[in-house]
Backbone as ProteinMPNN parsed JSONL, in Angstrom:
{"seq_chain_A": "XXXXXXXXXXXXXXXXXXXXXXXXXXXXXXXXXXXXXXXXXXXXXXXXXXXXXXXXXXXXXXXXXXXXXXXXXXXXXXXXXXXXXXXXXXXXXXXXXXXXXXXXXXXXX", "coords_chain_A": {"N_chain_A": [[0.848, -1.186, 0.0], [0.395, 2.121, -0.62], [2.485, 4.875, 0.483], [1.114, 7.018, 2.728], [0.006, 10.902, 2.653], [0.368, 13.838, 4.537], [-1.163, 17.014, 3.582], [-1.197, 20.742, 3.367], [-4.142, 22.819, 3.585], [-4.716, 25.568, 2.334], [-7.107, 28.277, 2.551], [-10.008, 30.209, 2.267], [-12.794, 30.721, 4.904], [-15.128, 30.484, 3.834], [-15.095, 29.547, 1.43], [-13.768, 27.136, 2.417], [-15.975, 26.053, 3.761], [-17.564, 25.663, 1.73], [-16.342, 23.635, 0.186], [-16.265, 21.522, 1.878], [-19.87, 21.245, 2.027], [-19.883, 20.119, -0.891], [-18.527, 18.119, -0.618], [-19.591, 16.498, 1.236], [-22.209, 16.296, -0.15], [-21.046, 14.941, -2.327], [-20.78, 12.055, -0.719], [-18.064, 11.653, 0.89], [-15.129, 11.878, 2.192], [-13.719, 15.104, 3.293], [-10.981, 15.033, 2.374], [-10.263, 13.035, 0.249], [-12.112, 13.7, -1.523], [-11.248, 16.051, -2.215], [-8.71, 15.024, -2.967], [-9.899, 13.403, -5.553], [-10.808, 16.168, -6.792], [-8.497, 17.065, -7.413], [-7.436, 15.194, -9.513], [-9.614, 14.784, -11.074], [-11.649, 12.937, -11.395], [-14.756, 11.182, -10.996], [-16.982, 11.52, -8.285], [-15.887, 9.355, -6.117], [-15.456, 7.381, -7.632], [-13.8, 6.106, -10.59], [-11.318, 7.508, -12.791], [-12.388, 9.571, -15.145], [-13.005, 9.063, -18.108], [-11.406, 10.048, -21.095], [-12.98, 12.594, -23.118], [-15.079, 11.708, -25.565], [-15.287, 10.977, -29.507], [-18.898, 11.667, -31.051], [-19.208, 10.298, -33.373], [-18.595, 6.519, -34.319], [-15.757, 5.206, -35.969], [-16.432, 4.288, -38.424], [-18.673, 5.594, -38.928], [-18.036, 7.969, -38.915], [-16.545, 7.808, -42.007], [-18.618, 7.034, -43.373], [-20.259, 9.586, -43.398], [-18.348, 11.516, -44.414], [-17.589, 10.357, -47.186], [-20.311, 10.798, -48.187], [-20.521, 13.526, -47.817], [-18.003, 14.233, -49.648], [-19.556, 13.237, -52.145], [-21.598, 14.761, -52.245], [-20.79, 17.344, -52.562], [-19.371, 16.452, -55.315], [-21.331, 16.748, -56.536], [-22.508, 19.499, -56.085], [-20.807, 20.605, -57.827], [-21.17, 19.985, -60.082], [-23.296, 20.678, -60.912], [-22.968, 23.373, -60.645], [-20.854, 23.891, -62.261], [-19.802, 25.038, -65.423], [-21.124, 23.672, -68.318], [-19.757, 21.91, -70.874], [-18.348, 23.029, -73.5], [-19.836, 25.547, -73.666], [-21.384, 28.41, -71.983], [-22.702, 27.868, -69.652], [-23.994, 27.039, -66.96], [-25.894, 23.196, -65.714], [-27.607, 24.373, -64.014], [-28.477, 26.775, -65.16], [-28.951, 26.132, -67.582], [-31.203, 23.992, -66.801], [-33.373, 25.888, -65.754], [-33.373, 28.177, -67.766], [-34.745, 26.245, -69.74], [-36.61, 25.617, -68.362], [-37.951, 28.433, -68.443], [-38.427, 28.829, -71.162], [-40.561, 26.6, -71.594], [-42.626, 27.76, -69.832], [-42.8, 30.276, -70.867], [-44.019, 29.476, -73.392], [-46.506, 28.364, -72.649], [-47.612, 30.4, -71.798], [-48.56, 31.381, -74.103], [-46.248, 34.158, -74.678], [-44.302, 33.364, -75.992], [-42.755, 33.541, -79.195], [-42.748, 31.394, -81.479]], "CA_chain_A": [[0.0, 0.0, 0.0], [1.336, 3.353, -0.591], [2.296, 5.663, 1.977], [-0.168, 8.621, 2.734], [1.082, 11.978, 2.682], [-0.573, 14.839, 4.582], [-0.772, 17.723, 3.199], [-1.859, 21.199, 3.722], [-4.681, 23.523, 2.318], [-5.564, 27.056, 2.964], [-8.262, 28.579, 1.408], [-11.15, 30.974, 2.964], [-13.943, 30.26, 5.882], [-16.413, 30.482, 2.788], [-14.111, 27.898, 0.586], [-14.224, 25.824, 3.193], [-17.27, 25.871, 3.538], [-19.001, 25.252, 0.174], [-15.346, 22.316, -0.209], [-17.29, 20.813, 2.751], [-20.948, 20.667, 1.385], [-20.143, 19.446, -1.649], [-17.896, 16.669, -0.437], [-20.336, 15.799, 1.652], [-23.201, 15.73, -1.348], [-20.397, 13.41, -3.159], [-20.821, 11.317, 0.019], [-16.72, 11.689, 0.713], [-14.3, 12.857, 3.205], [-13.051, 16.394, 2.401], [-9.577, 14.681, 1.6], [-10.809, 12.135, -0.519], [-13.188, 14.884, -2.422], [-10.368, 17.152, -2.781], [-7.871, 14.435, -4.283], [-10.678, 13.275, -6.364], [-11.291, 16.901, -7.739], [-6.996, 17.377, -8.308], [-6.921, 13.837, -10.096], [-10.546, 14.964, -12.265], [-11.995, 11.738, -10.826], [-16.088, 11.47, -10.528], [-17.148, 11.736, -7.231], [-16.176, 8.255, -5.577], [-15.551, 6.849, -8.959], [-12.784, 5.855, -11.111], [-10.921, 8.484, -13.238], [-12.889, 10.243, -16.133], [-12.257, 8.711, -19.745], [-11.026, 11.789, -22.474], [-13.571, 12.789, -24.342], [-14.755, 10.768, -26.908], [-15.949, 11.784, -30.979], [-20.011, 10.933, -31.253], [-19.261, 8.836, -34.842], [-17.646, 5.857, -34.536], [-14.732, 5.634, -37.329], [-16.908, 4.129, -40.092], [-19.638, 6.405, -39.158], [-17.202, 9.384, -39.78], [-16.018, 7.779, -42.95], [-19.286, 7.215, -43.867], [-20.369, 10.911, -44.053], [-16.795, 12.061, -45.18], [-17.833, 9.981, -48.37], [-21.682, 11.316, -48.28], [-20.525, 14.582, -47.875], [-17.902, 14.382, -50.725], [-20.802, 13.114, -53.118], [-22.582, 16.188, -52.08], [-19.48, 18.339, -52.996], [-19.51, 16.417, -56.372], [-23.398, 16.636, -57.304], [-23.078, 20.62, -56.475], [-20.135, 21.093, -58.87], [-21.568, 19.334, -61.332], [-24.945, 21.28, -61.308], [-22.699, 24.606, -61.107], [-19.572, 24.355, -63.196], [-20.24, 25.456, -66.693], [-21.36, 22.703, -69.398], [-18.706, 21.462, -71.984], [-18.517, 24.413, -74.47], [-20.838, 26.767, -73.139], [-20.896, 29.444, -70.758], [-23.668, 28.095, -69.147], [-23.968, 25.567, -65.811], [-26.567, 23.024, -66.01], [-28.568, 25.152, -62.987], [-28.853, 27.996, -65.932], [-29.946, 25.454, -68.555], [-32.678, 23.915, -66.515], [-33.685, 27.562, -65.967], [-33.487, 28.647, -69.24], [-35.702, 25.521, -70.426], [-38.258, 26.485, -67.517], [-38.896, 29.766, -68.823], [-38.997, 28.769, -71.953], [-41.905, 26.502, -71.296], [-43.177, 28.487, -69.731], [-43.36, 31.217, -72.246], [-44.957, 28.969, -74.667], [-47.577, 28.175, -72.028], [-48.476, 31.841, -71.529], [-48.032, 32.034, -75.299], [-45.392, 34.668, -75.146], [-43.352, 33.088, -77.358], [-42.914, 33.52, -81.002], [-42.212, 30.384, -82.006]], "C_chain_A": [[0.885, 1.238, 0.0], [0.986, 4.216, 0.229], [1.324, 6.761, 1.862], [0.599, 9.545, 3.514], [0.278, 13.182, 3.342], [0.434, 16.006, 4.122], [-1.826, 18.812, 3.597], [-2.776, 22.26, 3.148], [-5.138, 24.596, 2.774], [-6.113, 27.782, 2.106], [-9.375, 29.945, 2.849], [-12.534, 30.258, 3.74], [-15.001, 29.694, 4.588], [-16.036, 29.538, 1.662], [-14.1, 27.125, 1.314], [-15.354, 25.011, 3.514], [-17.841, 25.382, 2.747], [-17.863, 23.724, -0.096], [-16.556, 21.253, 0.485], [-18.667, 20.46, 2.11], [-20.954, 19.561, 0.03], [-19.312, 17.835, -1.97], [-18.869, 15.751, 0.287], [-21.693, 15.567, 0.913], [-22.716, 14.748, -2.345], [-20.205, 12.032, -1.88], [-18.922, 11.116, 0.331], [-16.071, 12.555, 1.426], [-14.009, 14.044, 2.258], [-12.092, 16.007, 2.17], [-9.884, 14.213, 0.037], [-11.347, 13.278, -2.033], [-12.329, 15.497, -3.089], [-9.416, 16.551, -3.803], [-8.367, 14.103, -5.453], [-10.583, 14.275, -7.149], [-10.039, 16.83, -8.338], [-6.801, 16.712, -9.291], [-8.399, 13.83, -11.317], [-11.387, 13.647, -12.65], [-13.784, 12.182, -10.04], [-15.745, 11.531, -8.891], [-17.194, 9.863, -6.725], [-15.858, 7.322, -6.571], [-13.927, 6.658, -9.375], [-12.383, 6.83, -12.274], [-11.975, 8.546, -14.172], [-12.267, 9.796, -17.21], [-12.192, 10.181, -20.678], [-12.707, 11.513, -23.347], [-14.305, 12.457, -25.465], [-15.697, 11.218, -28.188], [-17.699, 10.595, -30.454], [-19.917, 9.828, -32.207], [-18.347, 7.644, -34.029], [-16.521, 5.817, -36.364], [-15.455, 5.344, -38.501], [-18.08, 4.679, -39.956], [-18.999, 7.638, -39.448], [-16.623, 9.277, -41.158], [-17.408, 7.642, -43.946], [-19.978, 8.371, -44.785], [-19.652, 11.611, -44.461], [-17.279, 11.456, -46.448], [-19.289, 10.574, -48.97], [-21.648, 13.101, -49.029], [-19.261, 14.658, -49.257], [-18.441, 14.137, -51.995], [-21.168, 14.327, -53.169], [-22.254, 17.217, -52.832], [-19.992, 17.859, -54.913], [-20.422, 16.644, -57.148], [-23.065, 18.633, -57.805], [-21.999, 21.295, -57.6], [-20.648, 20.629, -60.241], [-22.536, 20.489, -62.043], [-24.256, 23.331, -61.61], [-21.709, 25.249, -61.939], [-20.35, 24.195, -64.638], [-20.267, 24.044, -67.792], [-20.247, 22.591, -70.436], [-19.403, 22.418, -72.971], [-19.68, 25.336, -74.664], [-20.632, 27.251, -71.665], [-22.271, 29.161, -69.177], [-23.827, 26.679, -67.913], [-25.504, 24.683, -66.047], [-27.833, 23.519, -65.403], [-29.092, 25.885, -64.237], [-29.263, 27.372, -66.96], [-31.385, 25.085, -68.18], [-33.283, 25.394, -65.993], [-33.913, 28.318, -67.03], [-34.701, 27.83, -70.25], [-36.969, 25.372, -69.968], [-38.766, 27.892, -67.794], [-39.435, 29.778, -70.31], [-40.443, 27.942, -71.972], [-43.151, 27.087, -70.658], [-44.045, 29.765, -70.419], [-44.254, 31.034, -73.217], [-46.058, 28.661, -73.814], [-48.733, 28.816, -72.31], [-48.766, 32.197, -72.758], [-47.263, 33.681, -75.483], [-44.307, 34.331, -75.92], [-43.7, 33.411, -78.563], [-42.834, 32.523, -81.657], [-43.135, 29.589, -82.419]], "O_chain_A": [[1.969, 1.291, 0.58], [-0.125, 4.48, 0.69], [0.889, 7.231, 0.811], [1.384, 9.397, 4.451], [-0.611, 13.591, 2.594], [1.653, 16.172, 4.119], [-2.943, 18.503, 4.014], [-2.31, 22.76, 2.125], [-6.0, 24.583, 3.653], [-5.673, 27.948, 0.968], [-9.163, 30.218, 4.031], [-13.194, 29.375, 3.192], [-15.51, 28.574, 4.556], [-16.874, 28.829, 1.105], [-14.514, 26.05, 0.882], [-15.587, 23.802, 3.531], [-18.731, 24.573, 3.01], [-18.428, 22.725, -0.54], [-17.38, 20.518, -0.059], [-18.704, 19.337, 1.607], [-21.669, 18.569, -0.12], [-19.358, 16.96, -2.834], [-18.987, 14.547, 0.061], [-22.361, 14.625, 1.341], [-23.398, 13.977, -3.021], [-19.493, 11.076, -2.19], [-18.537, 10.103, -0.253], [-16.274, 13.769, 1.412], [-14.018, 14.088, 1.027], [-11.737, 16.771, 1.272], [-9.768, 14.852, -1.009], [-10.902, 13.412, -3.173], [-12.385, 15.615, -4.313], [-9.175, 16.989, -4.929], [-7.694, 14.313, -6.462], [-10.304, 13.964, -8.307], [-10.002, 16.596, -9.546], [-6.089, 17.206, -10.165], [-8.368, 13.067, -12.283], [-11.731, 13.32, -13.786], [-14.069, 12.958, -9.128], [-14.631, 11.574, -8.37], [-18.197, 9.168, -6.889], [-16.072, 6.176, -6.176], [-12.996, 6.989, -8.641], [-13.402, 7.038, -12.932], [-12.671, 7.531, -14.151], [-11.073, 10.039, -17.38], [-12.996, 11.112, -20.734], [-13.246, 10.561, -23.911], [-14.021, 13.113, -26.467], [-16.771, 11.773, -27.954], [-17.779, 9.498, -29.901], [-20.372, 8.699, -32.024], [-17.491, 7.956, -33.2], [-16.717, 6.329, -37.466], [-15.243, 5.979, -39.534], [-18.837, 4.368, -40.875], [-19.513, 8.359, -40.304], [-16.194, 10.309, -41.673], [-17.368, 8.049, -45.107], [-20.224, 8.408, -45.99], [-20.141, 12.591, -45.022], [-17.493, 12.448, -47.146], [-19.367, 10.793, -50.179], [-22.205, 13.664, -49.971], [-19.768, 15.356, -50.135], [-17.943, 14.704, -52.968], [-21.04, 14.972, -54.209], [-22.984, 17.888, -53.563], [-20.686, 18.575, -55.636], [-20.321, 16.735, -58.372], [-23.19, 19.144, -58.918], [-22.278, 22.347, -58.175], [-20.346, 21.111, -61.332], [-22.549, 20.981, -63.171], [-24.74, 24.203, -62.33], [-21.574, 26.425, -62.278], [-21.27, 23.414, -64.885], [-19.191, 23.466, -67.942], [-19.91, 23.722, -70.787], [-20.606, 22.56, -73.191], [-20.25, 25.707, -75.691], [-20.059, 26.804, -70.671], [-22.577, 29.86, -68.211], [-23.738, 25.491, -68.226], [-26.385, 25.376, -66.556], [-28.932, 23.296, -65.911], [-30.277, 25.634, -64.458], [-30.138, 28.018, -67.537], [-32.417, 25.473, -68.728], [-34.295, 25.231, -66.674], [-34.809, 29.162, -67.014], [-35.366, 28.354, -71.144], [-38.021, 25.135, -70.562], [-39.836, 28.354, -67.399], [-40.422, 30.391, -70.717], [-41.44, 28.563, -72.341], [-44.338, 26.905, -70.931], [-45.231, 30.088, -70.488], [-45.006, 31.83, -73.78], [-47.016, 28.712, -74.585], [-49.875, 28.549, -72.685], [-49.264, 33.319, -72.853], [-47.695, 34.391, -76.391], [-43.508, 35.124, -76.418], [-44.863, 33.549, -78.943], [-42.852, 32.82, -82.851], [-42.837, 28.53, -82.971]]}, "name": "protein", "num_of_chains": 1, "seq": "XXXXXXXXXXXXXXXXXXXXXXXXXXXXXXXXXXXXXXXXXXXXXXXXXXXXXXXXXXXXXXXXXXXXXXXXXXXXXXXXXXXXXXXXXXXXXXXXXXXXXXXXXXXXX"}
């Protein structure tokens, strides 16, 4: 067993105070409580694991691939058509007004 070391802590009536309550709402000597908080250790518990990402790895690789689809769809729809100045957003646009036109009969055609 390893040796135990006292040590000492000075702090304010009113730090002592509130150390106290809430060692005693973690059910836990004020030592105990206090090494607990230095060491970032629940209350009574065994250390705190880091952190951890929500995805697991092939759920982050999943939408890393989803989301570069996405990427590819919107270049598609906005980079300009093979020899024209025009993306295919501004074609289907261009072929909705024209039906349109002929609907309303404003066209000439």
């Amino acid at each position: 067993m390893a040796r135990v070391v006292r040590r000492t802590l000075r702090c304010t009536a009113v730090e002592k105070a509130a150390i106290g309550e809430r060692a005693e709402a973690a059910g836990m000597p004020v030592s105990r409580f206090l090494v607990a908080c230095a060491l970032h250790e629940d209350a009574g518990g065994p250390p705190r694991e880091e952190p951890r990402l929500v995805l697991s790895e092939e759920e982050q690789r999943t939408l890393h691939e989803r989301v570069a689809r996405m990427d590819a769809v919107h270049r598609a729809l906005h980079e300009a058509l093979p020899g024209t100045d025009l993306s295919l957003f501004g074609a289907i646009a261009f072929i909705q007004r024209e039906l349109w036109a002929r609907r309303s009969g404003g066209a000439d055609r």
